[in-house]
C-alpha positions as CSV (number, residue, x, y, z in Angstrom):
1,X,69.5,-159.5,-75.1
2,X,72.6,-161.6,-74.9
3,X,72.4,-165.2,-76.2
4,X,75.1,-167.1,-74.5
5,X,78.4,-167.2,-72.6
6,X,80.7,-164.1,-73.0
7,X,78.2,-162.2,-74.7
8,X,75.7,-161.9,-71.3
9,X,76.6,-158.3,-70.0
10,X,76.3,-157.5,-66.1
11,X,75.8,-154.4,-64.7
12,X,77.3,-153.9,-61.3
13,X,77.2,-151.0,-59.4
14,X,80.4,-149.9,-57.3
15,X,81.9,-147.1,-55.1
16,X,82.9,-143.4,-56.0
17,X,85.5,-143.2,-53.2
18,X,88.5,-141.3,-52.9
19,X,91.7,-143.9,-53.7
20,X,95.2,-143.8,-53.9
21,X,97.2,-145.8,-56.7
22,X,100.2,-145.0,-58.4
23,X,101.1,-141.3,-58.3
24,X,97.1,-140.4,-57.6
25,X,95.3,-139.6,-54.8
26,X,91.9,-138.8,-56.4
27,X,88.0,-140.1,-56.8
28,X,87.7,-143.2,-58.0
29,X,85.1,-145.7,-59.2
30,X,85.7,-149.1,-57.4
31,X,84.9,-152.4,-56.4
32,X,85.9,-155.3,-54.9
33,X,87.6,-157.7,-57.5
34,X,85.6,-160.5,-56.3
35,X,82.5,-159.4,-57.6
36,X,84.4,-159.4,-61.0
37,X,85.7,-162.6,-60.7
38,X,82.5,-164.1,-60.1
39,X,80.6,-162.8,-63.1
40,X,83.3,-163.9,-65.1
41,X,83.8,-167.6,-63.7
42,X,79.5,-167.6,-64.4
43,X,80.6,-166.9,-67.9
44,X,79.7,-163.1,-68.2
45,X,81.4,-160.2,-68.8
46,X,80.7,-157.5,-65.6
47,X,80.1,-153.3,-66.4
48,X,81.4,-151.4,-63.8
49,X,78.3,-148.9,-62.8
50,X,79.5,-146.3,-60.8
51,X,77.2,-143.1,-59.4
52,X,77.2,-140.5,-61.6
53,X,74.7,-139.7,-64.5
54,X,71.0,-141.0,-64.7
55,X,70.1,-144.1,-66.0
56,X,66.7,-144.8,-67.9
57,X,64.8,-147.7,-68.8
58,X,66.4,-147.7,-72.2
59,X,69.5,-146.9,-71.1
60,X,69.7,-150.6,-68.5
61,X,68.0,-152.4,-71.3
62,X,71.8,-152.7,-72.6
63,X,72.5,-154.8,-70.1
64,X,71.6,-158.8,-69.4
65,X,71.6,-158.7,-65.7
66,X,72.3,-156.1,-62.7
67,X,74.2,-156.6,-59.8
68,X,73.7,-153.8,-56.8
69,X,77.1,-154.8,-54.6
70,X,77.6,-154.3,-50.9
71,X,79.0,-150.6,-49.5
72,X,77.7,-147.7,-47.1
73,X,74.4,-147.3,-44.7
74,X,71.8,-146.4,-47.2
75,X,70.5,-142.5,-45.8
76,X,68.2,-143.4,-43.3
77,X,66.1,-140.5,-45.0
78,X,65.2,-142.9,-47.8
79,X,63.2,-144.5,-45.5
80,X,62.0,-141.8,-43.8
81,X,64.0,-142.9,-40.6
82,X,65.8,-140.7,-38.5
83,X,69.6,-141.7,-38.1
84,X,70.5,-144.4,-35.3
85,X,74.4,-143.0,-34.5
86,X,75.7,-145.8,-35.7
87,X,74.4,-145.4,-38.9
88,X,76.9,-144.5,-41.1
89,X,77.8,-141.2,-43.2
90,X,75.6,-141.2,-46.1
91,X,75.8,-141.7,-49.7
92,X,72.9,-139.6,-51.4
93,X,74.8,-139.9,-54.6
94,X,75.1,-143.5,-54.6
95,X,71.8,-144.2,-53.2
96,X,69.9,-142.3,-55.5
97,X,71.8,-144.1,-58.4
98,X,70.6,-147.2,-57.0
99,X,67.6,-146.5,-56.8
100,X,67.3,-146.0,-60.1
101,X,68.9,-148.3,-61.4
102,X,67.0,-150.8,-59.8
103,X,63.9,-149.5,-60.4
104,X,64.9,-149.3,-64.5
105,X,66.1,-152.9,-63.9
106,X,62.4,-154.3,-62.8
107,X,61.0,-152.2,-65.6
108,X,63.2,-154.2,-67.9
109,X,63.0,-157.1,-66.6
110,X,66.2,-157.7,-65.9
111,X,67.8,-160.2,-63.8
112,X,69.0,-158.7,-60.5
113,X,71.0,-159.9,-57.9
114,X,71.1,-157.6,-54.1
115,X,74.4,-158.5,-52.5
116,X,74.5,-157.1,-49.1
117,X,73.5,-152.7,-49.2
118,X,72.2,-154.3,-52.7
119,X,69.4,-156.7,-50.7
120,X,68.5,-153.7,-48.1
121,X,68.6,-151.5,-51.8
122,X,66.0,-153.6,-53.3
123,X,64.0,-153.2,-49.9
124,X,64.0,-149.7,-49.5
125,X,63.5,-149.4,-53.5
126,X,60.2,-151.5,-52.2
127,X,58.6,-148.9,-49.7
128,X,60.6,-151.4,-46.7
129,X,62.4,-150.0,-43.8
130,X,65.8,-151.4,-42.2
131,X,66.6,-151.9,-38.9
132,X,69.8,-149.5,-38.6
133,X,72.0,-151.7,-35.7
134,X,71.8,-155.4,-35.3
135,X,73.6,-155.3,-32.1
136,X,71.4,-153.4,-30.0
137,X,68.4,-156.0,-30.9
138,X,70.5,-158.9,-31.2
139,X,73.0,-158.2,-28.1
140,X,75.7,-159.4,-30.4
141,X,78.1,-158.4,-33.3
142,X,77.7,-161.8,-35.1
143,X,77.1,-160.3,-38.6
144,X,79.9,-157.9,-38.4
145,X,82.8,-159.0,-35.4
146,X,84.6,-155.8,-36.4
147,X,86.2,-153.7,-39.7
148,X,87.6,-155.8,-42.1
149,X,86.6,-159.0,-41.3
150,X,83.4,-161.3,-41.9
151,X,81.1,-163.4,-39.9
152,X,80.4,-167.2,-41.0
153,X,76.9,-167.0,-40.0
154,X,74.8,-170.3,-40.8
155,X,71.6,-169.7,-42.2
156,X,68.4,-171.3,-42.8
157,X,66.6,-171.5,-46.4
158,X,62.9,-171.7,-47.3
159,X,62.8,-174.9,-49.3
160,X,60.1,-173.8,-51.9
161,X,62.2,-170.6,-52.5
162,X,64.7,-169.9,-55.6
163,X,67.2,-169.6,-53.1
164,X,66.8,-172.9,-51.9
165,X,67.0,-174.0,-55.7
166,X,70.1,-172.6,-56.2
167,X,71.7,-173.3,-52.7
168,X,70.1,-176.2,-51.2
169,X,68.0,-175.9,-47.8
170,X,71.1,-174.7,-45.3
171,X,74.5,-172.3,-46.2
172,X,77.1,-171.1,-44.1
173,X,77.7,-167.6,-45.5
174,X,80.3,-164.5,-44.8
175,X,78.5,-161.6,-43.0
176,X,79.7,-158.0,-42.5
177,X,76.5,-155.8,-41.6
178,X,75.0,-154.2,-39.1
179,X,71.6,-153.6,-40.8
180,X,69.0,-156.0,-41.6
181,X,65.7,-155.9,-43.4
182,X,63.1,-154.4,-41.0
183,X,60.1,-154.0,-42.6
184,X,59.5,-155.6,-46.0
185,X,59.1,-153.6,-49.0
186,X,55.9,-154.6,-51.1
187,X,55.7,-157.7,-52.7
188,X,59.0,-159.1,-51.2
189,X,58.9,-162.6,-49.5
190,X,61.8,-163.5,-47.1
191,X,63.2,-166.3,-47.9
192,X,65.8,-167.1,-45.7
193,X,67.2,-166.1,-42.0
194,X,69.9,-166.8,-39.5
195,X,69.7,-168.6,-36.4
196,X,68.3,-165.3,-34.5
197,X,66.0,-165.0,-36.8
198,X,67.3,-161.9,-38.5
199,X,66.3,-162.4,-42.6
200,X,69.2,-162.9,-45.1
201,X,67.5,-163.4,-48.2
202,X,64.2,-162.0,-49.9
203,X,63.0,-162.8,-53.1
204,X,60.4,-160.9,-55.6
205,X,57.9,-163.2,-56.7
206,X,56.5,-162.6,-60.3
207,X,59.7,-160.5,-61.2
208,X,61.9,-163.3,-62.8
209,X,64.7,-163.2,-60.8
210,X,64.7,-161.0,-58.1
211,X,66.8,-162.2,-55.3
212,X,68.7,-160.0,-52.5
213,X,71.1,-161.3,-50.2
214,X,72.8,-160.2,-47.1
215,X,76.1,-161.9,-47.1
216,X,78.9,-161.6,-49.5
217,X,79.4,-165.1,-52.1
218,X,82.0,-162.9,-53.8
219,X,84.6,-163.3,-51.1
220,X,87.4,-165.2,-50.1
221,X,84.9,-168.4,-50.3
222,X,83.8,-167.5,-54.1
223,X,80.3,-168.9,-54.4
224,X,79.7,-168.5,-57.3
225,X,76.5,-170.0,-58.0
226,X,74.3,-167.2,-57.2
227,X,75.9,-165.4,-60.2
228,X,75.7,-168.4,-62.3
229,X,71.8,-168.3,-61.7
230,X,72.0,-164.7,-62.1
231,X,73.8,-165.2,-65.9
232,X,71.6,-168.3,-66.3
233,X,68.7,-166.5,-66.0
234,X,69.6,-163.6,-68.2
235,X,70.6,-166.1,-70.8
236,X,66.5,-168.0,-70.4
237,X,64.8,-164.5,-71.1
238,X,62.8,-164.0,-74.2
């Protein structure tokens, strides 16, 4: 394990999209610079992760800390849901990479941090099930007013929760989902929930840090104190 500062090494997964840059139009591995910057500014150096290969126990152990970042609808298959038709196309590739990275991660005892896809990862990874569109439970597109853009949502935080520890007791955060934790996957704890009382935060208990989130601290707002509790912790483990 990494002792301090530049040393603490975070995984974070990313995209395998098809991208256009310079000359090229081919697949790419990417991700949003924000989640970069963050890890950084927290005093860690971020590993891209992208979906190919097959990551072992061993093989995470490299790393201080994971990050699973926001993207696609998970399959609902991985859930054993059929598709709601506005669940988007899947991504077995990245889902299954996910999974087990994750699932290494908590093996390891790594320090992980669900931002967004990455919270409803970490609930599916759990035996949970997601709730596939917001809008036709909620009867609004607060969490996601359209493509490209974010939702300051104001949300509500358990105050015995890490969360809470990190954050305070109330956050207004950037949104952009139309899923939401349904049923919770074992051993998860929700933690914190918007105003209609969808949940935005779950913690794992007993796990050292184990926190998912449904917003996004990475963007234009750069919060980055999640990630500092994220390197913080990866720095305290033994």
């Amino acid at each position: 394990m990494a002792s301090n500062g530049s040393d603490v090494l975070v995984g974070i997964s990313c995209y395998l999209e098809r991208a256009r840059f310079g000359v090229w139009d081919v697949p790419a591995a990417l991700l949003g610079r924000g989640y970069l910057d963050c890890v950084v500014a927290a005093g860690a150096l971020p590993v891209l992760l992208p979906p190919v290969g097959d990551w072992s126990t061993l093989d995470v152990s490299r790393l201080d800390a994971l990050v699973l970042a926001g993207g696609p609808d998970l399959d609902p298959a991985s859930y054993r849901h059929d598709p709601h038709p506005e669940t988007g196309r899947p991504r077995p590739e990245r889902d299954a990479a996910e999974l087990t990275l994750l699932h290494a991660a908590l093996r390891a005892g790594l320090p992980v941090l669900g931002v967004c896809r990455g919270m409803q990862v970490l609930n599916v990874a759990l035996g949970g099930t997601l709730s596939q569109h917001l809008p036709d439970l909620l009867g609004t597109a607060d969490h996601l007013p359209g493509p490209g853009t974010f939702g300051r949502v104001p949300v509500k935080i358990a105050p015995d929760s890490r969360l809470a520890g990190v954050l305070g007791h109330e956050v207004e955060v950037d949104c952009h989902h139309h899923q939401a934790v349904d049923a919770l996957g074992t051993g998860l704890v929700p933690v914190a929930w918007a105003g209609d009382g969808s949940v935005e935060a779950v913690e794992l208990p007993g796990a050292g840090f184990a926190v998912g989130i449904q917003w996004h601290p990475e963007e234009d707002s750069a919060d980055v104190r999640l990630f500092q509790a994220l390197v913080d912790a990866a720095r305290g483990r033994t």
